[in-house]
PyMOL CGO cylinders between C-alpha atoms (Angstrom):
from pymol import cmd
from pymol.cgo import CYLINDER

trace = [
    CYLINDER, 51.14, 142.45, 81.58, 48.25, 144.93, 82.53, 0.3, 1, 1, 1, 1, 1, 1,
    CYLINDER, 48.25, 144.93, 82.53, 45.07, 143.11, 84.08, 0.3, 1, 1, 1, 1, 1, 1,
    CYLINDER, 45.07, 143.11, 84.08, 42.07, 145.36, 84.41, 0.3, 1, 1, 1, 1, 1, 1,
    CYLINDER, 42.07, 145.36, 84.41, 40.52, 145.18, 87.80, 0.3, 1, 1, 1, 1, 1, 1,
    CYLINDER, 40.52, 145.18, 87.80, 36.59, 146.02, 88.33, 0.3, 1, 1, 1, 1, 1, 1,
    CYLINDER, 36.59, 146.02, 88.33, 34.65, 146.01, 92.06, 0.3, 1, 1, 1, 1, 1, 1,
    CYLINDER, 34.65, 146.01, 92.06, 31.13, 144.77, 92.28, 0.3, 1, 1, 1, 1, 1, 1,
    CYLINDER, 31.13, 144.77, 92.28, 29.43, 144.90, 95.64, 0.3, 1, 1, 1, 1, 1, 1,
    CYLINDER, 29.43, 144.90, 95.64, 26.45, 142.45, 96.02, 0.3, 1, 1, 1, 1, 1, 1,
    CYLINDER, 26.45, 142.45, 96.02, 23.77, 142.39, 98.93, 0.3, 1, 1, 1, 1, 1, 1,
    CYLINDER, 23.77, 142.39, 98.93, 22.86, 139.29, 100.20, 0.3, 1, 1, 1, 1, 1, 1,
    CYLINDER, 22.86, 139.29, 100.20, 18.90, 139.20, 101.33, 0.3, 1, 1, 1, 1, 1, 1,
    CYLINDER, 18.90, 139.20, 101.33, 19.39, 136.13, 104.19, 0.3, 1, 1, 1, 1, 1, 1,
    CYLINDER, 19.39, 136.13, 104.19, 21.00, 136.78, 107.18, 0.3, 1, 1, 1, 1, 1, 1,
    CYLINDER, 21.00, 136.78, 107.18, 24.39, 134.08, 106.95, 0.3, 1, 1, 1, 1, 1, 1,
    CYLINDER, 24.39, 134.08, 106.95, 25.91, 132.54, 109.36, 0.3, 1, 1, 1, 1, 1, 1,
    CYLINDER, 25.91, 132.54, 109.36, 29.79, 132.52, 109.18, 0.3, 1, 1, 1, 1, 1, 1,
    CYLINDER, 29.79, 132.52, 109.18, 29.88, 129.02, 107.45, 0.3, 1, 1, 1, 1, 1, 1,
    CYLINDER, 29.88, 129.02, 107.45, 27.09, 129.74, 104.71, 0.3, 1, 1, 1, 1, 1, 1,
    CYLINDER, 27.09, 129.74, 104.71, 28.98, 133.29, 104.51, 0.3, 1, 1, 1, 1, 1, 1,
    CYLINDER, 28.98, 133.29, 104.51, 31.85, 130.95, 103.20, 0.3, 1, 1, 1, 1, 1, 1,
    CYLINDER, 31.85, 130.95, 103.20, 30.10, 129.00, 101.13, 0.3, 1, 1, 1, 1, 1, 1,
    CYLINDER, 30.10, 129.00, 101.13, 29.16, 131.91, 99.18, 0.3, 1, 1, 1, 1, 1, 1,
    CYLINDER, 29.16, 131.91, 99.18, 32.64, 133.21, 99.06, 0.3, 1, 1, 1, 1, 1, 1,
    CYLINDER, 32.64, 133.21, 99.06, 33.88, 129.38, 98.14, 0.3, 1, 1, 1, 1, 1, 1,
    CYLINDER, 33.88, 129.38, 98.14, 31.65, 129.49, 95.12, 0.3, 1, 1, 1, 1, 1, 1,
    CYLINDER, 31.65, 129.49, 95.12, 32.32, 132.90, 93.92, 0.3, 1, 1, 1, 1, 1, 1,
    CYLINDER, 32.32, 132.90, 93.92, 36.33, 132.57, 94.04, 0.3, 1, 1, 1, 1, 1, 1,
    CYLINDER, 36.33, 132.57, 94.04, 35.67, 129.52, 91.95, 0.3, 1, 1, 1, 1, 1, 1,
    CYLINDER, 35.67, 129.52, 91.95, 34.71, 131.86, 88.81, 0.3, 1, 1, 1, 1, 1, 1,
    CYLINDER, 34.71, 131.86, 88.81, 37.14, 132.02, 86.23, 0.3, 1, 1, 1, 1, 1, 1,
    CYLINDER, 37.14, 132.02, 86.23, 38.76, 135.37, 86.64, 0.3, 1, 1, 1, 1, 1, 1,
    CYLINDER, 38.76, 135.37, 86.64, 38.06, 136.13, 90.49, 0.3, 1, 1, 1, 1, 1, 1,
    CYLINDER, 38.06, 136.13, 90.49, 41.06, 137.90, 91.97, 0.3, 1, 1, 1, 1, 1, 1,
    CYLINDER, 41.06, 137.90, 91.97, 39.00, 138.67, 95.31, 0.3, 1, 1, 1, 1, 1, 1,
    CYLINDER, 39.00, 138.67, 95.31, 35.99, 138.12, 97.83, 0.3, 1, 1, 1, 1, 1, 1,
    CYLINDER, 35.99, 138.12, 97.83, 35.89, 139.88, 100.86, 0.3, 1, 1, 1, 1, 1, 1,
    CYLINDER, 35.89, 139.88, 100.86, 33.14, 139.97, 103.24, 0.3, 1, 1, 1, 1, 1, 1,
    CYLINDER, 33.14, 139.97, 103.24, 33.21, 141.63, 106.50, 0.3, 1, 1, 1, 1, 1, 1,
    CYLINDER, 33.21, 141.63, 106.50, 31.84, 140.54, 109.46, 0.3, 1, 1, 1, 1, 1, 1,
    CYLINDER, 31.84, 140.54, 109.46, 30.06, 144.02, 110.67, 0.3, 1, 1, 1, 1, 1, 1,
    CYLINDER, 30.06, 144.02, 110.67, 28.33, 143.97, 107.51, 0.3, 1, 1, 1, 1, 1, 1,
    CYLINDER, 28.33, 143.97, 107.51, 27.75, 140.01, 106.52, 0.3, 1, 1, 1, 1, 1, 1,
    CYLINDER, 27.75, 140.01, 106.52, 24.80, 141.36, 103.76, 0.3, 1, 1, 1, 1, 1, 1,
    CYLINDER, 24.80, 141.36, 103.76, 27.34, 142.84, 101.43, 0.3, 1, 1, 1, 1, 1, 1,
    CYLINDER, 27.34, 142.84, 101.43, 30.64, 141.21, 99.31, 0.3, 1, 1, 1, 1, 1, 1,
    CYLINDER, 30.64, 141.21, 99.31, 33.31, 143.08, 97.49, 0.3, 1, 1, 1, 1, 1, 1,
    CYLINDER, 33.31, 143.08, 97.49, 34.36, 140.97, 94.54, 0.3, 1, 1, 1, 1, 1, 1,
    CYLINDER, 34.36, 140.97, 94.54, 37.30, 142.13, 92.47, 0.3, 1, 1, 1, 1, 1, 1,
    CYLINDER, 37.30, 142.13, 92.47, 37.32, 140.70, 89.01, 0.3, 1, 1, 1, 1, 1, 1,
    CYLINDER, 37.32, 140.70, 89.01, 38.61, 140.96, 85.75, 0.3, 1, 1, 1, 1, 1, 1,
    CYLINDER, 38.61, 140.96, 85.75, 36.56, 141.91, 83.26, 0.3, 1, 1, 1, 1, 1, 1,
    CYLINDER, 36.56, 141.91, 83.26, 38.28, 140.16, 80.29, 0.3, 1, 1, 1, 1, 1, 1,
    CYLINDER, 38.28, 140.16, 80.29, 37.61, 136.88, 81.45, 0.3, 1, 1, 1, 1, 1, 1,
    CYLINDER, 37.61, 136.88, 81.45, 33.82, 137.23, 83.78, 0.3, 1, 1, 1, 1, 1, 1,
    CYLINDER, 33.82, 137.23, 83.78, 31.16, 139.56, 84.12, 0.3, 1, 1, 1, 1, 1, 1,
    CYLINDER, 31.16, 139.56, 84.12, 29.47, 140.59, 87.27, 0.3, 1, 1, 1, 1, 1, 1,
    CYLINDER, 29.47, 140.59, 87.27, 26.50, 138.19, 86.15, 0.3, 1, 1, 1, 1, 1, 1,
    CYLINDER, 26.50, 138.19, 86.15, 28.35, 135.72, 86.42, 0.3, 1, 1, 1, 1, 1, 1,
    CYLINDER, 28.35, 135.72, 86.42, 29.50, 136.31, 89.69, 0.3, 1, 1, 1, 1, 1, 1,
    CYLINDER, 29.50, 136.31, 89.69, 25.69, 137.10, 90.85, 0.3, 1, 1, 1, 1, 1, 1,
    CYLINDER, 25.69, 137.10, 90.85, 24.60, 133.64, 89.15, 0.3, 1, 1, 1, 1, 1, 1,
    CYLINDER, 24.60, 133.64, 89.15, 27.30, 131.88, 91.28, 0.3, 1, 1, 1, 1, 1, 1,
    CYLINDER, 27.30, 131.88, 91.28, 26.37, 133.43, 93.94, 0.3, 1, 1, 1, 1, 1, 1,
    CYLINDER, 26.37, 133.43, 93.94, 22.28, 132.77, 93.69, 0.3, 1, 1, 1, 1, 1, 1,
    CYLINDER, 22.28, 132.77, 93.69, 23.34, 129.16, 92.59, 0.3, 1, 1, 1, 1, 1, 1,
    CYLINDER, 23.34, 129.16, 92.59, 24.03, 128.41, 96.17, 0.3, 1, 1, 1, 1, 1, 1,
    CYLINDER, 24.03, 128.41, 96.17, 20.15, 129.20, 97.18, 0.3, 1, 1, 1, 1, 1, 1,
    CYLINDER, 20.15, 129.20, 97.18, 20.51, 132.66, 98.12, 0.3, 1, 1, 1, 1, 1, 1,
    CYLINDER, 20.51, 132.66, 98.12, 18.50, 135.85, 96.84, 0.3, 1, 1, 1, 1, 1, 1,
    CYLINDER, 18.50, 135.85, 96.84, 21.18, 138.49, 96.13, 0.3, 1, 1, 1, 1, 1, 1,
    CYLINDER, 21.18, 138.49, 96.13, 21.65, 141.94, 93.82, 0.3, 1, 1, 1, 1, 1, 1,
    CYLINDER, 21.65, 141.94, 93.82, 24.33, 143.84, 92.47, 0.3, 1, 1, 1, 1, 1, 1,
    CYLINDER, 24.33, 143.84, 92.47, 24.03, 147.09, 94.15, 0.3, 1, 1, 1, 1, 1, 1,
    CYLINDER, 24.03, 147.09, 94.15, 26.03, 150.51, 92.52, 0.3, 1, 1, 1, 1, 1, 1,
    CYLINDER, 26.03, 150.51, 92.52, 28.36, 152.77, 94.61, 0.3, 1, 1, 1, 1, 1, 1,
]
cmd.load_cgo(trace, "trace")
């Protein structure tokens, strides 16, 4: 079995505490074909999210995301 693996880093406009921080990440690992959130704590405005891109997009991942009342963006490396 091969499984593709893509990044997407989003920026988060608010400023989260470390509860709404895992809120976020709660929401986003619940997408169908999350394999990873990470968030660090030196800079809470931005998530890696590792996904594969057979089964979600990095849309999707934004719209769960902003479905928790946040303002976010994909942002390119």
């Amino acid at each position: 079995m091969n499984i593709q693996i893509a990044d997407i880093t989003l920026h988060i406009d608010e400023s989260l505490d470390a509860e709404n921080r895992a809120r976020i990440e709660t929401a986003i690992r619940a997408v169908d074909g999350v394999v990873s959130v990470h968030a660090q704590t030196d800079r809470p405005h931005l998530m890696i999210v590792g996904y594969n891109p057979e089964k979600t997009s990095s849309a999707a991942i934004l719209e769960a995301a902003t479905a928790q009342g946040i303002h976010a963006e994909l942002i390119g490396l």
